[in-house]
C-alpha positions as CSV (number, residue, x, y, z in Angstrom):
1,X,30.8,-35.1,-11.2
2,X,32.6,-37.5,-13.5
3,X,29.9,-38.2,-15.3
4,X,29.1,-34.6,-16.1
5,X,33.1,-34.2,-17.1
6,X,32.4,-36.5,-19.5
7,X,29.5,-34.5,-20.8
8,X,31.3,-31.3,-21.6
9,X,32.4,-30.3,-25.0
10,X,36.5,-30.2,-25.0
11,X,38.0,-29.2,-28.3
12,X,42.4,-28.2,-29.1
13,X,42.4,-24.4,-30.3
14,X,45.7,-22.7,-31.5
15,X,45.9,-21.6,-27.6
16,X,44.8,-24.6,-25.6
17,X,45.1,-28.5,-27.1
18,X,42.0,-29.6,-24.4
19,X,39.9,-26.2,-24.3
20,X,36.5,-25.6,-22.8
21,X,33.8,-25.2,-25.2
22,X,31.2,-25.0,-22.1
23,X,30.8,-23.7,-18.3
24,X,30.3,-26.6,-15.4
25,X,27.6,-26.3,-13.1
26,X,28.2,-28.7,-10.2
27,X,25.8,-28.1,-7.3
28,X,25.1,-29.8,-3.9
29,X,22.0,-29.3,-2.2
30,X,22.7,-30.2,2.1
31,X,19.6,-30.9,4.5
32,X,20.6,-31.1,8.3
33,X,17.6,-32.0,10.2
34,X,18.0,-31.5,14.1
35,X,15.4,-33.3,16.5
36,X,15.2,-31.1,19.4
37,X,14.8,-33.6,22.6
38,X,13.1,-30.9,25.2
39,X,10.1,-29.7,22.9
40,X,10.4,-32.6,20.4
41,X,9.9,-29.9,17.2
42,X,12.3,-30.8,14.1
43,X,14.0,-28.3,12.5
44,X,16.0,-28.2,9.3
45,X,18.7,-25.5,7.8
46,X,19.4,-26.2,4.4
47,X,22.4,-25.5,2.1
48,X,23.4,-25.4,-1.2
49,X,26.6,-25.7,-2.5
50,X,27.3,-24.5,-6.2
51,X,30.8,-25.4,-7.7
52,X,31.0,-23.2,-11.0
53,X,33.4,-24.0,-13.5
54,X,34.0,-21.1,-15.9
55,X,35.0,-21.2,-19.9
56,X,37.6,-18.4,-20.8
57,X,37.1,-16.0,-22.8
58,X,38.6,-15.9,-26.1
59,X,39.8,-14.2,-28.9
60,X,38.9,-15.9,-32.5
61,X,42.2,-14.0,-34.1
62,X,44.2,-16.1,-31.4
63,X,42.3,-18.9,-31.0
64,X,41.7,-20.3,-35.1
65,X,38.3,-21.2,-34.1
66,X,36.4,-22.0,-37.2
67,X,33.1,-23.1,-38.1
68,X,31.6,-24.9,-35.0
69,X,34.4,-23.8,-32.6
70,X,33.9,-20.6,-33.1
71,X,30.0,-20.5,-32.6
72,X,30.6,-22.5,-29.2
73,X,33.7,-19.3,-28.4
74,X,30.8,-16.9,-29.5
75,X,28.6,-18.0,-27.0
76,X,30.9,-18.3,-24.2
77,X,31.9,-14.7,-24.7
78,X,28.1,-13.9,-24.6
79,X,27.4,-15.3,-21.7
80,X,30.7,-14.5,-20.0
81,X,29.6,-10.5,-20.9
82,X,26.0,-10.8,-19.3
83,X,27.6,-12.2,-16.4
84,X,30.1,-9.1,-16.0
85,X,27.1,-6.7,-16.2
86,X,25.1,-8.7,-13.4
87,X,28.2,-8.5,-11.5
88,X,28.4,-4.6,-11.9
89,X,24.8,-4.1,-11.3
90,X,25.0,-6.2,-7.7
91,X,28.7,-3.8,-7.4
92,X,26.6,-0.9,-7.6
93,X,24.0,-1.9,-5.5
94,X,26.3,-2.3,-2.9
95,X,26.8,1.5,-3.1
96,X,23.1,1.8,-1.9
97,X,22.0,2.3,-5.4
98,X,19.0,0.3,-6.6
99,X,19.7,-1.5,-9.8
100,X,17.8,-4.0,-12.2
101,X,19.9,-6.8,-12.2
102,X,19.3,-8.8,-16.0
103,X,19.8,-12.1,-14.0
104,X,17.3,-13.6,-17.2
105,X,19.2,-12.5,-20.3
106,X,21.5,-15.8,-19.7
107,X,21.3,-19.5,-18.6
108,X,24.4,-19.1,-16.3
109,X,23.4,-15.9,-14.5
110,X,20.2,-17.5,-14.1
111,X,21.6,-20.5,-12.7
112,X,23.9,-18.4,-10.9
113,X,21.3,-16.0,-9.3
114,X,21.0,-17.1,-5.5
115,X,25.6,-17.7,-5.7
116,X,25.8,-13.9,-6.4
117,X,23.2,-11.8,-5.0
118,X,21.1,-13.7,-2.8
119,X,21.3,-15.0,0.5
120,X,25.3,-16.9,0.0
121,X,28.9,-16.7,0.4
122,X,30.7,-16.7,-3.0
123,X,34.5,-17.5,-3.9
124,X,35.7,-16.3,-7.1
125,X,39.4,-18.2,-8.2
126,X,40.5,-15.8,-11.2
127,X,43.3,-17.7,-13.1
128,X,45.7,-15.6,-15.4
129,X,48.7,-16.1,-17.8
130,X,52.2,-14.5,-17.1
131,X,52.6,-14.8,-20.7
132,X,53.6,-11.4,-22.6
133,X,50.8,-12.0,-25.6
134,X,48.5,-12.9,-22.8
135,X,48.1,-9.2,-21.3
136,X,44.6,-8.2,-22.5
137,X,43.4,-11.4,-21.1
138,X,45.4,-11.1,-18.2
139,X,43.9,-7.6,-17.6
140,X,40.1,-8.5,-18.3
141,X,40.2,-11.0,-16.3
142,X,41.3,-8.7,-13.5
143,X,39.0,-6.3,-13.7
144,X,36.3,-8.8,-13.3
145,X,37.9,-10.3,-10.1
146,X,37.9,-6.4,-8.8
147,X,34.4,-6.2,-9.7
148,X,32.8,-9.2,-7.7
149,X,34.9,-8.7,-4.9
150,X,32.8,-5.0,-4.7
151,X,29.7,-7.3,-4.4
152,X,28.1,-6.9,-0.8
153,X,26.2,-9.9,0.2
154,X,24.2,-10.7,3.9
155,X,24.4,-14.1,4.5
156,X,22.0,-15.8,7.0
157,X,20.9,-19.6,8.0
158,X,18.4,-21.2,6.4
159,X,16.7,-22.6,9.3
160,X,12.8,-23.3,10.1
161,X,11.5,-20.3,11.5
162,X,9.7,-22.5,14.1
163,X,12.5,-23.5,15.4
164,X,14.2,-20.6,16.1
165,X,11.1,-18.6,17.7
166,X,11.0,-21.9,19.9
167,X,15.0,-21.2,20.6
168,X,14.7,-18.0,21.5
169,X,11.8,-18.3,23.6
170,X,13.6,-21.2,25.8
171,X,16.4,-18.7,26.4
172,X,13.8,-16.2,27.4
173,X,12.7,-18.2,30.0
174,X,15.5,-19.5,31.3
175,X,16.7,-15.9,31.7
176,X,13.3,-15.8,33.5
177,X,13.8,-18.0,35.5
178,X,16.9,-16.6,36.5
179,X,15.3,-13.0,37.0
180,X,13.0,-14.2,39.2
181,X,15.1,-15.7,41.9
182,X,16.7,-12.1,42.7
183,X,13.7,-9.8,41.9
184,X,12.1,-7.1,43.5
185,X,8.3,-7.8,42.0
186,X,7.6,-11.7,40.8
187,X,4.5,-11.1,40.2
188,X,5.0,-9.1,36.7
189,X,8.0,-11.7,35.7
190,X,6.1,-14.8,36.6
191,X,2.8,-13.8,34.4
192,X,5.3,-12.6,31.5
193,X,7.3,-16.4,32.3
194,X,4.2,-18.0,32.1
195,X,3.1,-16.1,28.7
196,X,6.0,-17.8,27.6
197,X,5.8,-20.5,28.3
198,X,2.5,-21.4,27.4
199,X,3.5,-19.5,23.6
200,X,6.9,-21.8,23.7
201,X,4.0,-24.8,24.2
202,X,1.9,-24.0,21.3
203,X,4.9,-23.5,18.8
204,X,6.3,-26.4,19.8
205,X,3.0,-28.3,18.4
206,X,3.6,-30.6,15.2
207,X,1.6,-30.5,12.2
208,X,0.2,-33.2,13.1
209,X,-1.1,-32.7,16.4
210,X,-2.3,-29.3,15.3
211,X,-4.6,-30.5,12.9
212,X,-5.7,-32.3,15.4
213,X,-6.9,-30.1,17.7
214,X,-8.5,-28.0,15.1
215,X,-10.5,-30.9,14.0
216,X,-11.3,-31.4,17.4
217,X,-12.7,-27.8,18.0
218,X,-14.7,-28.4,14.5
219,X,-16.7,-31.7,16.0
220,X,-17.0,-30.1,19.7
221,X,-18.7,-27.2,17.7
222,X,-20.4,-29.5,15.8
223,X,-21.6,-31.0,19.1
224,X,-22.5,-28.1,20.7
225,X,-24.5,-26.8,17.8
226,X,-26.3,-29.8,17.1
227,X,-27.6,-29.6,20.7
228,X,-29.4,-26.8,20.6
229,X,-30.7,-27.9,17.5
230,X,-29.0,-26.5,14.9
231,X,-26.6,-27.8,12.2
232,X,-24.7,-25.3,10.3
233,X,-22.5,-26.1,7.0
234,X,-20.4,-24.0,5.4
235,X,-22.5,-24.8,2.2
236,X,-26.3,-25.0,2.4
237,X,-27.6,-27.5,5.1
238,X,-26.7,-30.9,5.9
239,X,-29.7,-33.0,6.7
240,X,-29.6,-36.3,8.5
241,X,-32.1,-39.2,7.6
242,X,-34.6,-40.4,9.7
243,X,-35.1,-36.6,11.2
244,X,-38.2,-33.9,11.3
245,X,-36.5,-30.8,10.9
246,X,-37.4,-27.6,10.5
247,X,-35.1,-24.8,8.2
248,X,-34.7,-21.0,8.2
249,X,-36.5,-18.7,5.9
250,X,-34.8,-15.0,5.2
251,X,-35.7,-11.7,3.5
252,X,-32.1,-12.2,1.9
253,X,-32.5,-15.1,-0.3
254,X,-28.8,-16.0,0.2
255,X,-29.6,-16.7,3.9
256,X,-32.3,-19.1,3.4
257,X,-32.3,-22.6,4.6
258,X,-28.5,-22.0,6.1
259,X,-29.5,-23.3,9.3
260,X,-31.2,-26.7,10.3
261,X,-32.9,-27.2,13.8
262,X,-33.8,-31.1,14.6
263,X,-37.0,-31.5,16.3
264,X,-36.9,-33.8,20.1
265,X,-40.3,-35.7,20.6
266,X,-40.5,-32.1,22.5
267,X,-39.0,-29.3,21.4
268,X,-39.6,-25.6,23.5
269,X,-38.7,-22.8,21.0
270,X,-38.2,-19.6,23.3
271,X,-35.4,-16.5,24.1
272,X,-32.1,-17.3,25.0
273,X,-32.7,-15.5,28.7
274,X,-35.5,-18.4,29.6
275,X,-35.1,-19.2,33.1
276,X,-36.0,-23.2,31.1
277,X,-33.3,-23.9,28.5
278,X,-35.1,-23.8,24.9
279,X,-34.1,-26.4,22.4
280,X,-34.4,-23.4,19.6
281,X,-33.6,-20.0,20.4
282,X,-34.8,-17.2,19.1
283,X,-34.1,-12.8,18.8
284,X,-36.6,-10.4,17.9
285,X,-39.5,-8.4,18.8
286,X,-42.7,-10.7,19.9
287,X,-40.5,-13.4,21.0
288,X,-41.2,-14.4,24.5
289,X,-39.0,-16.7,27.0
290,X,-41.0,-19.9,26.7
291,X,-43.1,-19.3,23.0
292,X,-44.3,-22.9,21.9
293,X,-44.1,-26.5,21.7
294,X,-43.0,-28.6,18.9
295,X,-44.4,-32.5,20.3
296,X,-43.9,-35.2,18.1
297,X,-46.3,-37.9,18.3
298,X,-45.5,-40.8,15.9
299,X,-45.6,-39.4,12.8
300,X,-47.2,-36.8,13.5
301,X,-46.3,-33.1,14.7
302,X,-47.9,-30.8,17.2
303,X,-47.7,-27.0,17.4
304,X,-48.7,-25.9,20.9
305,X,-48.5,-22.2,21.5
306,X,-48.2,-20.9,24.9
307,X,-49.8,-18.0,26.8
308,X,-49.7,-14.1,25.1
309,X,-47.1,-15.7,23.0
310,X,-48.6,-14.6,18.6
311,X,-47.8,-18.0,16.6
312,X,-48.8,-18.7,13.0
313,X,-48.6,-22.0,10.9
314,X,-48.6,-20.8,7.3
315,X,-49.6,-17.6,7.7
316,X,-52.6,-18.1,10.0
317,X,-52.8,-17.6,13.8
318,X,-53.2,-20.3,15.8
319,X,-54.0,-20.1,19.7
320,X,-54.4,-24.0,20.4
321,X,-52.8,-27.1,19.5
């Protein structure tokens, strides 16, 4: 703060020997991070604390301001009337009228935005003269403190949304619990305590071990699809080395080679309703529950169809290995 002091522009004027040529900006931004020791979940409300120091307004006739003094009064005065008219507009919209609010047609009321009409409690110190020849001033100044004080604003806490769900759901179920000791039908209140519960469980999950368990649902899928012979990317097809393999082929030539089956040394290809589990399973009219046999012998592969079951190799029938 002192070091921002000493950046401000101070200059004497025929009305003040040390005056303001600028507005002050001071502002604090507070983190409170709470560790919550039941469900281990860390939450954080954050604040910020804007202290706002204000250049009068002026009057050149009264001030002398000259030259460069009197550019710097110009532009407080600008900036000083956009900042009236945001007030009025937020003023107004506490009346339940929707107004545009030109928070972008100056630096402070920019900077000022989130102290006025967002989501903040604002205190506004209006300092006047009791001088005679200070009565416009006086009265200005006034009007403007009877302005913001018209302004309507709904403060809340910042606070993880996490770990409030997780709050309330805790007292949920301790009311639960509580509801349960005295009531006429457990059954409904111990299935909605256990709903509960098991949602307080999964919000009480950190990043960390939730990415975790989705990584471990990818590689059981993974798994599981890669024994029954298929490998599936979201991308084309994956191949491993060292592997006979054999790919799809679709009338939609986006659906081609999508999905990868990886032959055994004996690979049955049938329905999925086989009273034998097939290796690669297929839909569709001619299929039957045990269709062929894909045996690998070396380096070599055998097609072995079985009986009333139509299979080709390249187009041509084939009833034999």
């Amino acid at each position: 703060m002192v070091e921002g002091n000493k950046s401000r522009t101070v200059a004497s004027t025929n009305m003040n020997n040390e005056s303001s040529r600028s507005h002050a900006v001071f502002t604090l931004i507070i983190t409170f991070t709470l560790k919550d020791p039941v469900s281990g979940v860390t939450g954080e409300k954050v604040s910020r604390v804007s202290l706002v120091d204000l250049a009068g307004s002026e009057r050149a006739v009264k001030t002398g301001a000259v030259g460069e003094r009197l550019r710097e009064g110009s532009n407080i005065n600008r900036s000083l009337t956009t900042l009236g008219l945001v007030i009025s507009k937020l003023a107004e919209e506490a009346g339940d009228r929707e107004k545009f609010v030109p928070y972008r047609d100056s630096v402070l009321t920019w900077l000022l935005k989130d102290n006025l009409g967002g989501n903040s409690r604002t205190v506004m110190v209006a300092t006047i003269s009791p001088a005679g020849d200070s009565y416009e001033e006086t009265l200005s100044t006034l009007r403007y403190a009877d302005r913001a004080k018209k302004i309507i604003n709904h403060a809340v806490v910042n606070e993880d949304p996490n770990a409030r769900i997780i709050r309330e759901l805790r007292a949920e179920v301790e009311a639960l619990k509580e509801m349960l000791l005295h009531a006429a039908q457990p059954a409904l209140l111990k299935e909605k305590l256990s709903e509960n519960e098991k949602l307080m469980e999964a919000m009480s999950l950190t990043w960390e071990e939730k990415l975790h368990n989705t990584e471990q649902k990818q590689e059981d899928r993974r798994h599981a699809l890669e024994k029954m012979g298929i490998s599936v990317q979201s991308s084309g097809i994956k191949v491993e080395k060292n592997k006979y393999f054999l790919v799809n082929l679709n009338a939609d030539p986006s659906l081609n080679e999508l999905l990868v089956y990886y032959l055994k040394d004996s690979t049955l290809v049938g329905r999925s309703d086989s009273p034998r589990q097939q290796d690669i399973q297929l839909l569709g009219l001619g299929i039957q529950e045990e269709h062929c046999r894909i045996d690998r012998e070396g380096m070599d592969l055998f097609l072995s169809p079985l009986t009333g079951a139509r299979t080709c190799v390249n187009g041509s029938e084939i009833t034999e290995k």
